[in-house]
C-alpha positions as CSV (number, residue, x, y, z in Angstrom):
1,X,141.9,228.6,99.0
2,X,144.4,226.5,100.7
3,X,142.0,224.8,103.3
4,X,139.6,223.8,100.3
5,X,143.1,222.6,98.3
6,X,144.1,220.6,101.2
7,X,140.7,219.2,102.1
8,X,140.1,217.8,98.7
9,X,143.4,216.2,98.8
10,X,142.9,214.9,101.8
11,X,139.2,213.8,100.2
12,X,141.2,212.0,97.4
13,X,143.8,210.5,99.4
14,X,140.8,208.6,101.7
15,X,139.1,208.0,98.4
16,X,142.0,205.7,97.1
17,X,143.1,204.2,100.5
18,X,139.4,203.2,100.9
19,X,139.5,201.6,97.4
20,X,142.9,199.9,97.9
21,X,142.0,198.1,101.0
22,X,139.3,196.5,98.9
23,X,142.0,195.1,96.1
24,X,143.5,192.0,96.6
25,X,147.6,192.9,97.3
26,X,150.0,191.6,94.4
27,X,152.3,190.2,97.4
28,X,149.6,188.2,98.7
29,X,149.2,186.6,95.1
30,X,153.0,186.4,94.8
31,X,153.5,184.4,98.2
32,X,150.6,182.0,97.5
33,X,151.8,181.2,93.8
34,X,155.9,180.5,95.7
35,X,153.5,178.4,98.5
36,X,152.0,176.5,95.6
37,X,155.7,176.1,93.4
38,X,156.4,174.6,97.0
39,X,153.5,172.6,97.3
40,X,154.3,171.2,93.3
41,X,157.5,170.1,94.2
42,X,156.7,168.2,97.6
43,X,154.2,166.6,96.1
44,X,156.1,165.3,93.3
45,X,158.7,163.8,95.4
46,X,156.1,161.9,96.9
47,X,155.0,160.9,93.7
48,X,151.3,162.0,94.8
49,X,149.1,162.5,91.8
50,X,146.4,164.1,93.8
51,X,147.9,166.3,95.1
52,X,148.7,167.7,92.5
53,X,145.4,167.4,90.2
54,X,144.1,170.5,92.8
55,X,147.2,172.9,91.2
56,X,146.4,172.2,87.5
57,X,143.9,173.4,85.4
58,X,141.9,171.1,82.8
59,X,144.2,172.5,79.8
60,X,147.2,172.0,81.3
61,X,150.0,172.4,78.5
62,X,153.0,170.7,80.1
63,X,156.5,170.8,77.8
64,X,159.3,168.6,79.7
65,X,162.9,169.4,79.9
66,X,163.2,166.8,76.8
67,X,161.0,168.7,74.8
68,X,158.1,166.1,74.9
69,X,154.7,167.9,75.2
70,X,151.4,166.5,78.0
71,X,148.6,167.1,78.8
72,X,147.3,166.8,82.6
73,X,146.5,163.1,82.5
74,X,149.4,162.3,80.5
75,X,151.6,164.6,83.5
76,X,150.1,163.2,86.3
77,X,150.8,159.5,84.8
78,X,154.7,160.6,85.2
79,X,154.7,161.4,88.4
80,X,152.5,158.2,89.6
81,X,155.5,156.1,87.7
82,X,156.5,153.9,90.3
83,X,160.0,153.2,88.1
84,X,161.0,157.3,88.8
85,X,162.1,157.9,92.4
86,X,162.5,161.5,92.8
87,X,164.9,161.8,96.4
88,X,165.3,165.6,96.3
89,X,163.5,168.3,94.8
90,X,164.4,172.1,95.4
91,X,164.4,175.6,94.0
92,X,167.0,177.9,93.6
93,X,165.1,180.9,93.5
94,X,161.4,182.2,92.0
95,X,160.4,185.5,90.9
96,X,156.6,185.7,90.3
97,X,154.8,188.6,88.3
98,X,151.2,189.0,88.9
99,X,148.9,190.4,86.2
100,X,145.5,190.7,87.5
101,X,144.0,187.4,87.2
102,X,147.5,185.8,85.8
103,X,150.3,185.0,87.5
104,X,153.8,183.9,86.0
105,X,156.9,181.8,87.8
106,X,160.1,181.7,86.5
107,X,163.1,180.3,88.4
108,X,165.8,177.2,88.8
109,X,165.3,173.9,90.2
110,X,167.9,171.2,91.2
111,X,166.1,167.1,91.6
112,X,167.8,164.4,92.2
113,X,166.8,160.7,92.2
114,X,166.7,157.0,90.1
115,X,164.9,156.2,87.2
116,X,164.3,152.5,86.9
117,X,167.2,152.2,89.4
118,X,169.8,154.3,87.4
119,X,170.7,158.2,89.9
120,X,170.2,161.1,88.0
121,X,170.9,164.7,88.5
122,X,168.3,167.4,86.5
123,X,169.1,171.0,86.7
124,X,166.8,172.8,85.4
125,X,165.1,176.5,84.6
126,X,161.5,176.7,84.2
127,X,158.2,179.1,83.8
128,X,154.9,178.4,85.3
129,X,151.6,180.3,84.0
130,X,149.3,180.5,86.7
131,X,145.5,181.6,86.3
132,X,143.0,182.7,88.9
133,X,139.8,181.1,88.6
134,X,137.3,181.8,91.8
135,X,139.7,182.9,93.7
136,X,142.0,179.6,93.3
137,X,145.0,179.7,91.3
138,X,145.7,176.9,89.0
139,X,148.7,176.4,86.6
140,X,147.8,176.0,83.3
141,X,150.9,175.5,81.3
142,X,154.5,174.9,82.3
143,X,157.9,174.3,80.4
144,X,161.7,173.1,81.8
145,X,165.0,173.4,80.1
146,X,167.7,171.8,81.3
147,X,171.0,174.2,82.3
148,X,174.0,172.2,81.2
């Protein structure tokens, strides 16, 4: 009676290990959601619009630090403004939480740069939605408030 116990455990445990390797790992999707946070940022410094077009989904829902609301064209016009010079963008930590197919991003960032010549200094916490769509992740809404 033991050796049949055993056996089927050990039938179950193969069972689920073979079935796990086949799931796509939750770190995996956490590390290439930070990469893409990453990606956001460096491309907004360089103010490049295209770069960026490949992270966002058609329905983007974008709320600013000021409260205004965009959608993806309206975003992506902000960052092409060539009277906001962005000198240093970084993050003071993410945490990402993975549900299947969604993914969400929460953390602090620091930017610094001009506006129409005048320095500024944003400090800021945000949230991220991310959705996986054929196997790409793109963000589909995102909000800022600013820490004081």
């Amino acid at each position: 009676m033991r050796k049949i116990l055993t056996l089927l455990l050990a039938i179950v445990a193969l069972g689920l290990a073979a079935r796990m390797q086949g799931l796509p790992k939750a770190a995996d999707d956490e590390t290439q959601l930070i990469q893409l946070e990453r990606s956001w940022n460096q491309a907004e410094m360089g103010r490049d619009s295209r770069a960026i077009t490949s992270l966002f989904d058609d329905t983007l829902v974008y709320v600013d630090y000021d409260g205004s609301l965009m959608n993806k064209a309206q975003y992506l016009r902000t960052v092409a403004d060539p009277t906001a010079k962005p000198e240093h963008m970084h993050d003071e930590g993410m945490k990402v939480h993975v549900y299947s197919s969604a993914g969400v991003v929460t953390g602090v960032y620091r930017e610094t740069g001009t506006i129409k010549g005048k320095p500024y200094t944003r400090r800021a916490r945000f949230t991220d939605t991310w959705i996986k769509q054929n196997g790409q992740w793109k963000c589909v809404a995102s909000q800022s408030t600013l820490i004081q």
